[in-house]
C-alpha positions as CSV (number, residue, x, y, z in Angstrom):
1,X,7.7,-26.2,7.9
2,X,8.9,-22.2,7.9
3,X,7.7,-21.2,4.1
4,X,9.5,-18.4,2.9
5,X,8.1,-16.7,-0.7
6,X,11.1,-15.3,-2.5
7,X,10.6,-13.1,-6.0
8,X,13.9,-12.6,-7.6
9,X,14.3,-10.0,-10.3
10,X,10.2,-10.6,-11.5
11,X,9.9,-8.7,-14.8
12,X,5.8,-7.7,-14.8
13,X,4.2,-7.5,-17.8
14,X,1.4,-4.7,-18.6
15,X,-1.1,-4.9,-21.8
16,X,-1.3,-2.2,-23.8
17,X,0.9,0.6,-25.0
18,X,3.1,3.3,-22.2
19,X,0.7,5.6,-20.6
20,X,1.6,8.5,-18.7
21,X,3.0,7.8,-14.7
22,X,0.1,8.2,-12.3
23,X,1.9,9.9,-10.3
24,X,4.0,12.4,-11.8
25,X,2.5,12.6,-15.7
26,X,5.7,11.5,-17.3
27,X,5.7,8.7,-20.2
28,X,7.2,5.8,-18.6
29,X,11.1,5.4,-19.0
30,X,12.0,1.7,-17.8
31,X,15.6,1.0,-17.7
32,X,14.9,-2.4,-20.1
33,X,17.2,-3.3,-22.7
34,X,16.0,-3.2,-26.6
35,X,16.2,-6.9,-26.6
36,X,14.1,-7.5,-24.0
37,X,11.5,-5.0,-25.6
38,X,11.5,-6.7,-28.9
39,X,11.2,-10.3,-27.0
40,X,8.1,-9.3,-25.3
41,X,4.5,-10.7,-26.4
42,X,2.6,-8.7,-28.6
43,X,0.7,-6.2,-27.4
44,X,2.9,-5.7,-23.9
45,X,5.0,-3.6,-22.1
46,X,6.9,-4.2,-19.2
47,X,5.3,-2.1,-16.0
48,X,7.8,-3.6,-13.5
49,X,11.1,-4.4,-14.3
50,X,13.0,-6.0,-11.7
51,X,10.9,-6.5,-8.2
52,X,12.5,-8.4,-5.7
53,X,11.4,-9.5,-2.1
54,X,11.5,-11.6,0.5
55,X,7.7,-12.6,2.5
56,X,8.3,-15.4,5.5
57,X,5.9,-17.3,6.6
58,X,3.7,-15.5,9.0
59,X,4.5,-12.0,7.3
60,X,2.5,-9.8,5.7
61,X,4.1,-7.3,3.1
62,X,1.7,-4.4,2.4
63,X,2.2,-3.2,-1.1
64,X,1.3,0.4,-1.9
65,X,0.8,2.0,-5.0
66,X,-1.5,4.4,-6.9
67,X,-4.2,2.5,-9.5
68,X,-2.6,1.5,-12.2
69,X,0.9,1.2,-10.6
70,X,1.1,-2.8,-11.3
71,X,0.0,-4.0,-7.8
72,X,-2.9,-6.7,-9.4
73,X,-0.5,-7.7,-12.3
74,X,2.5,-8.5,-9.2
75,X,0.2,-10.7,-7.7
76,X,-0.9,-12.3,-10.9
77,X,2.4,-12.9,-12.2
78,X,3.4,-14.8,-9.1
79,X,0.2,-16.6,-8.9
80,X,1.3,-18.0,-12.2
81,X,-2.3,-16.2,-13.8
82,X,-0.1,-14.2,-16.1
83,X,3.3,-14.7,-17.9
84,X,6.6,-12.9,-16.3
85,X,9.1,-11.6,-18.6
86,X,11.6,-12.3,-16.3
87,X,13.1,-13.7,-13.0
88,X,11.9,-16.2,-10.3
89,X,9.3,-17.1,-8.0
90,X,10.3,-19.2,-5.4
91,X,8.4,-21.1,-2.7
92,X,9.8,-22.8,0.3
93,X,13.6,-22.8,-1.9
94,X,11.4,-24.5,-5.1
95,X,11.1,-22.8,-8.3
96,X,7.4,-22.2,-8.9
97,X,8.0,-19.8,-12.1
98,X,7.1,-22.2,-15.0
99,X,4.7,-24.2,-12.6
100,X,1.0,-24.1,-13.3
101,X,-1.3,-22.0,-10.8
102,X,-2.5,-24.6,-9.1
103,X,1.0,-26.3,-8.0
104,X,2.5,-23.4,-6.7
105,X,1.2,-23.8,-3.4
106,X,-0.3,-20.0,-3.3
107,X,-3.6,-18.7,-2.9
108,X,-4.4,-15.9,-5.1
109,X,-8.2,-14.1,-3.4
110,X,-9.3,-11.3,-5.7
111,X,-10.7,-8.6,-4.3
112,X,-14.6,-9.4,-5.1
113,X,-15.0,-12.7,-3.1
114,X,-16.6,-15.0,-5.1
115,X,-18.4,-18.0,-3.6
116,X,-20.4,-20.6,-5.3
117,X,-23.8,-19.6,-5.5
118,X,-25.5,-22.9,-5.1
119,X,-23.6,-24.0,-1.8
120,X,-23.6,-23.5,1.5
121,X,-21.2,-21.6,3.2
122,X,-19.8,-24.9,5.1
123,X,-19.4,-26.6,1.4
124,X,-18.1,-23.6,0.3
125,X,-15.5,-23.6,2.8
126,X,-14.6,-27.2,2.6
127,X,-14.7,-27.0,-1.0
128,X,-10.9,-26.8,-1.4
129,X,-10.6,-29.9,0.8
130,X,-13.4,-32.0,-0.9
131,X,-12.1,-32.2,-4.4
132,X,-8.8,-33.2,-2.9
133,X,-10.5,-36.1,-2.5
134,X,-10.6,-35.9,1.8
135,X,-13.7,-37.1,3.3
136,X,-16.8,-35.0,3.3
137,X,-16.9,-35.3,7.6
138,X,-13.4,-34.6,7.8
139,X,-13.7,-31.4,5.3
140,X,-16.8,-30.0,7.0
141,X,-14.9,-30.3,10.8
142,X,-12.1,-28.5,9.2
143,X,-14.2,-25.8,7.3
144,X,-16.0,-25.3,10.5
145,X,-13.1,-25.0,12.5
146,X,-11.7,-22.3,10.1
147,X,-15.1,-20.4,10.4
148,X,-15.1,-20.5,13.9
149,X,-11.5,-18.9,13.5
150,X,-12.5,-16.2,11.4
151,X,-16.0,-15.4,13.9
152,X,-18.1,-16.8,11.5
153,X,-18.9,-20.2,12.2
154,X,-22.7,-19.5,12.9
155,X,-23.1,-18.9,9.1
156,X,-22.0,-22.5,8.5
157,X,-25.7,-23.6,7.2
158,X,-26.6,-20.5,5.7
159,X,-26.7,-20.2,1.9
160,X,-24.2,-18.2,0.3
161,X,-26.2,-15.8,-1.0
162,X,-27.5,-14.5,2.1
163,X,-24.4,-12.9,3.4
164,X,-23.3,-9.4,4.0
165,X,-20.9,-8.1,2.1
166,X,-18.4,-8.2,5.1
167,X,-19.3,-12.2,5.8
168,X,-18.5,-13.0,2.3
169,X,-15.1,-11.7,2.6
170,X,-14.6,-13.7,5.8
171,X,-15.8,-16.9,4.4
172,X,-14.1,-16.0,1.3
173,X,-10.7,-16.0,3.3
174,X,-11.4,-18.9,5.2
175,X,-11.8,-21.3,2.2
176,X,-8.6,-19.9,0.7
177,X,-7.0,-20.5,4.3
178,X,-8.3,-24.2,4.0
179,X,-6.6,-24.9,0.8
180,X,-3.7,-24.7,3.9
181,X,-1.5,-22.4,1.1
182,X,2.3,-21.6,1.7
183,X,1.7,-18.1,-0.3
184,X,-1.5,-15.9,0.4
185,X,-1.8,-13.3,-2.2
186,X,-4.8,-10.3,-1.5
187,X,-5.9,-8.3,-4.5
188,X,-7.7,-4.9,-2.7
189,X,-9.7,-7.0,-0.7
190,X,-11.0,-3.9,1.0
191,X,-11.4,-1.4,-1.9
192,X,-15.0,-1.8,-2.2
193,X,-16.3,-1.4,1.2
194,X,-18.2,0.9,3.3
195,X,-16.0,2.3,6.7
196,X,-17.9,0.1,9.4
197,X,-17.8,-3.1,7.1
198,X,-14.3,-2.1,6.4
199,X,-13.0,-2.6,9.8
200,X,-14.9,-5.7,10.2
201,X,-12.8,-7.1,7.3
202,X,-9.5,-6.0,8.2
203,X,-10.1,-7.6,11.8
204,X,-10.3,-11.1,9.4
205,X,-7.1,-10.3,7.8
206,X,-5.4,-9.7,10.5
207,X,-6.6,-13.0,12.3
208,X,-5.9,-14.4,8.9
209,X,-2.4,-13.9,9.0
210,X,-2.1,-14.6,12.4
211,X,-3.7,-18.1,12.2
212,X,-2.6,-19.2,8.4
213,X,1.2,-18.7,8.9
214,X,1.4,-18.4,5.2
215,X,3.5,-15.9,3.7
216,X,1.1,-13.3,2.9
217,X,1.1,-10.3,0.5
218,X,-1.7,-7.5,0.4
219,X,-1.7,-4.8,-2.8
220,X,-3.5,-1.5,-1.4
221,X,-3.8,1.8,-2.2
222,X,-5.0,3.1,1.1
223,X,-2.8,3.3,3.8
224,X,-4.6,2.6,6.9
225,X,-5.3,-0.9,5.9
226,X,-1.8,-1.4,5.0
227,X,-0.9,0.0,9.0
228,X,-3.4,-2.3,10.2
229,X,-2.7,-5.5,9.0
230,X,0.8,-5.4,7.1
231,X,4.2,-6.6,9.5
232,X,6.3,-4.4,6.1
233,X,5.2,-2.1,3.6
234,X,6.6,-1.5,0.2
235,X,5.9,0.8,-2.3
236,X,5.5,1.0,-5.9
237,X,7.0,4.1,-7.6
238,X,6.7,6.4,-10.5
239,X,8.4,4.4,-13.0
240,X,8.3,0.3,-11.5
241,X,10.8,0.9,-9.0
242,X,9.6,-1.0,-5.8
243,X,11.3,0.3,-2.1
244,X,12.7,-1.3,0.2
245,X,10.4,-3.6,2.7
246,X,10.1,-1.8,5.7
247,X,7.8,-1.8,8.9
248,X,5.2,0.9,8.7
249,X,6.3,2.8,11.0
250,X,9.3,3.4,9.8
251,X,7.7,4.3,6.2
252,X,5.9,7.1,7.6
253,X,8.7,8.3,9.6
254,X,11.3,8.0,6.8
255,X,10.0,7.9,3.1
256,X,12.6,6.8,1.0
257,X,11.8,9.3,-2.0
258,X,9.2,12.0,-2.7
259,X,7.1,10.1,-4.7
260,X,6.5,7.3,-2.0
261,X,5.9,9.8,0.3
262,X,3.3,11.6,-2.2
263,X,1.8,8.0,-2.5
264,X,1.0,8.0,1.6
265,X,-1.0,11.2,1.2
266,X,0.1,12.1,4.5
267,X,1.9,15.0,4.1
268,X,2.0,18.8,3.5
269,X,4.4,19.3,0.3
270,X,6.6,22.4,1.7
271,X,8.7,23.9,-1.5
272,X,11.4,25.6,-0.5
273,X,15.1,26.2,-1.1
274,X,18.3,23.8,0.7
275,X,20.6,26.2,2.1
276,X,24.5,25.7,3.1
277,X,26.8,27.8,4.6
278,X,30.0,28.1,7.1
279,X,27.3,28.1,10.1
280,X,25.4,24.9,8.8
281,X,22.7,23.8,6.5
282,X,19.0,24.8,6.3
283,X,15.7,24.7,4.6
284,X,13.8,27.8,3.6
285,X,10.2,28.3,2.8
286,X,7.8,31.1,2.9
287,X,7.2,30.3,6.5
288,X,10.4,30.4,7.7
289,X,13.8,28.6,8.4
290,X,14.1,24.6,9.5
291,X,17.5,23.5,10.5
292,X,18.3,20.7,8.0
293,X,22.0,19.1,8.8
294,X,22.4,16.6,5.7
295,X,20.7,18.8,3.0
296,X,22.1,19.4,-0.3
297,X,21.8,22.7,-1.5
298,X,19.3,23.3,-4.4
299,X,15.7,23.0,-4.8
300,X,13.6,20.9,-2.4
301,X,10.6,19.8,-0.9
302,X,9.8,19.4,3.1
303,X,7.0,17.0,4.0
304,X,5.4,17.2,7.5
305,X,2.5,15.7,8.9
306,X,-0.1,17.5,11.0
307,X,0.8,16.9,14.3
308,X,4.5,18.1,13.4
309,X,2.7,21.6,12.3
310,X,1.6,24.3,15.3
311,X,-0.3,27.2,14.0
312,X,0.4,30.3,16.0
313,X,-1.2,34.1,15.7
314,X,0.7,36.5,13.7
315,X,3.7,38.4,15.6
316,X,4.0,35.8,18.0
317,X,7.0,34.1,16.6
318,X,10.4,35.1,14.7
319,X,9.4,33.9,11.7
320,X,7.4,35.4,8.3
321,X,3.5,36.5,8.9
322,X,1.2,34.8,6.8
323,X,-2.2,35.1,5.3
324,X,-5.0,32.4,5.4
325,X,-6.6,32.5,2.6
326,X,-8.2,29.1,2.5
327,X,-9.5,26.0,5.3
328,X,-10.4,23.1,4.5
329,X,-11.7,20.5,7.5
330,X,-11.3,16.9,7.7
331,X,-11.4,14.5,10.4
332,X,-8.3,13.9,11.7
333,X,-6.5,17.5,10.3
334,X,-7.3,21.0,8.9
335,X,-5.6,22.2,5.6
336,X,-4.7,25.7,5.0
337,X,-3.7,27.1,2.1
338,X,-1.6,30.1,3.2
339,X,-0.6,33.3,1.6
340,X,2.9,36.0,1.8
341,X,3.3,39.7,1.1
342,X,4.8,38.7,-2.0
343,X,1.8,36.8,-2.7
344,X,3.4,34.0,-2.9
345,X,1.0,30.3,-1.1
346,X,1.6,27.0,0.9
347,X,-0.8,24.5,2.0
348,X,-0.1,23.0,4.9
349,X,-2.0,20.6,7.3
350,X,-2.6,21.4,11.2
351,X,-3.5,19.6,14.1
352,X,-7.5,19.2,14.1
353,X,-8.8,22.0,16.7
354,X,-6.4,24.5,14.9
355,X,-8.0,27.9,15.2
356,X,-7.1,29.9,12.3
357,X,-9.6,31.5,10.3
358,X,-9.9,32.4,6.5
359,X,-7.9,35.9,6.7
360,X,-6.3,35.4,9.5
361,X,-2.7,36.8,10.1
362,X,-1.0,33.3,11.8
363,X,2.9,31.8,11.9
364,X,4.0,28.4,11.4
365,X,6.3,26.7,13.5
366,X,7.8,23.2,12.1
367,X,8.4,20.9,14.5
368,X,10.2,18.7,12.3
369,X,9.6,17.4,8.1
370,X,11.5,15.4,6.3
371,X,13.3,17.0,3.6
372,X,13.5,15.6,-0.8
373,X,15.8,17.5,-2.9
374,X,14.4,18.4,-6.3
375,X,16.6,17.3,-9.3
């Protein structure tokens, strides 16, 4: 049966009073009606007012969003661990939103797996099945078969406590994948975990999805594991607002707003000014002039990623000199911050190998960025 996860208009309760956006500072300034407000428990908020998506089974939706945005009360509202304020959760065409946790058919796996103690990883795995009442042969063949899924299977004996942080997250995953849900909901699974155990777990998640055929979503922060395991990627904004499911490629190529494209971390932030004249439109910055058809005129902001950047010596190019003044090296990029004669700085990021120097006289050339006017 194709299981398709459908949240319609989800009003997401916070506890607590407003606090300032985590992204831009501001009080928060939800568009929710006074009677709404007054309606709410006591002691709440609403932090997302009106999400709606579509997950099919099979799909992954990659949620982004900075901490604090909402992305563990999302998933705990349409696990059914929390009270909504508003709107639907449906599974499969049923409406789950008044059901209790436990008939909605989804898995909710926070991300610290927690196994029980005093079992061992096979009956930890077949736990789901067991108090289901299916025979303790039948669960265990089962269990192991999911194990042997996830890599793991030789860990079937073992006790739970003598795991590795990156085996408890697979056996955590494939006991919730034995409870055979429709929905698969993954709260930071990989927040806590060192780079090489990191990989290890996204390679699970991945085969997760693949083998589970549940409709799956995973809240992140961090991009990469969003790239590596998500089939769409939304993104929470500044004030609730959630964008538009889209493949991650097409994210990073085509931000919807600023602050989602702030929220990648991806990108040099390029101020500048939107131009428009009889010969065409442009963007102007300190480093120079980028051709910028659909621009409105006014205040904006170009983003461009490294490899979109080339850093050339000073007086080599039509465009204004300017000074580096500080470098900054990380793995994949180098970040400038460069200087004009009126004093005036940038920071960009280059292509790792780029040359340049602190002091160094150099030119930008912008390959391409994508351009946020500022209102």
């Amino acid at each position: 049966m194709t299981v398709t996860l459908d949240v319609r208009d989800l009003c997401v309760l916070f506890a607590g009073p407003p606090q300032r956006s985590v992204i831009d500072g501001s009080v928060s300034a939800l568009l929710v009606d006074a009677a709404m407000q007054a309606s709410l428990p006591q002691g709440h908020r609403v932090g997302l007012p009106q999400v709606t998506f579509t997950v099919n089974a099979g799909e992954c939706l990659a949620i982004l969003g900075a901490s604090g945005a909402g992305k563990s009360s999302l998933l705990r509202t349409a696990a059914g661990l929390q009270p909504a304020a508003g709107g639907s959760v449906l599974v499969a065409g049923r409406d789950v939103t008044a059901l209790p946790p436990e008939q909605r058919g989804i898995v909710y796996l926070h991300q610290e797996p927690v196994l029980f103690p005093h079992l061992t990883v096979m009956d930890n795995v077949a736990f789901p099945l067991t108090v289901r009442g299916m025979p303790k042969r039948e669960a265990h063949r089962r269990a192991f078969a999911m194990l042997a899924r996830l890599r793991v299977g030789e860990l079937a004996g073992n006790a739970a406590t003598a795991l590795s942080g990156g085996q408890r997250h697979r056996v955590a995953l494939a006991r919730a994948l034995c409870a055979d849900p429709a929905v698969l909901l993954l709260d930071e699974p990989l927040s806590s975990l060192d780079p090489a155990v990191r990989r290890d777990v996204r390679a699970a998640l991945l085969q997760a999805r693949e083998v589970s055929g549940a409709a799956t979503i995973l809240v992140t922060h961090d991009l990469d594991d969003a790239m590596a395991v998500a089939t769409h990627v939304a993104a929470i904004g500044p004030f609730g607002d959630l964008s538009v499911p889209t493949a991650p490629a097409d994210l990073l190529h085509a931000p919807p707003t600023l602050s989602v494209a702030q929220l990648l971390g991806v990108y040099a932030e390029l101020p500048g000014v939107a131009e428009r004249d009889a010969q065409g439109s442009r963007f102007r910055w300190i480093g120079g002039v980028l051709e910028a058809p659909d621009a409105e005129p006014g205040q904006a902001v170009a983003c461009a990623r490294s490899y979109e950047v080339e850093i050339h010596d000073g007086g080599s190019l039509d465009v204004p000199a300017l000074t580096v003044v500080a470098r900054r090296d990380a793995a994949h990029e180098v970040v400038l911050d460069l200087r004009d004669a009126a004093g005036a700085t940038v920071t960009v990021r280059a292509p790792n190998g780029t040359g340049a120097s602190v002091g160094d006289v150099v030119q930008v050339l912008l390959r391409h960025a994508r351009l946020f006017s500022i209102r």
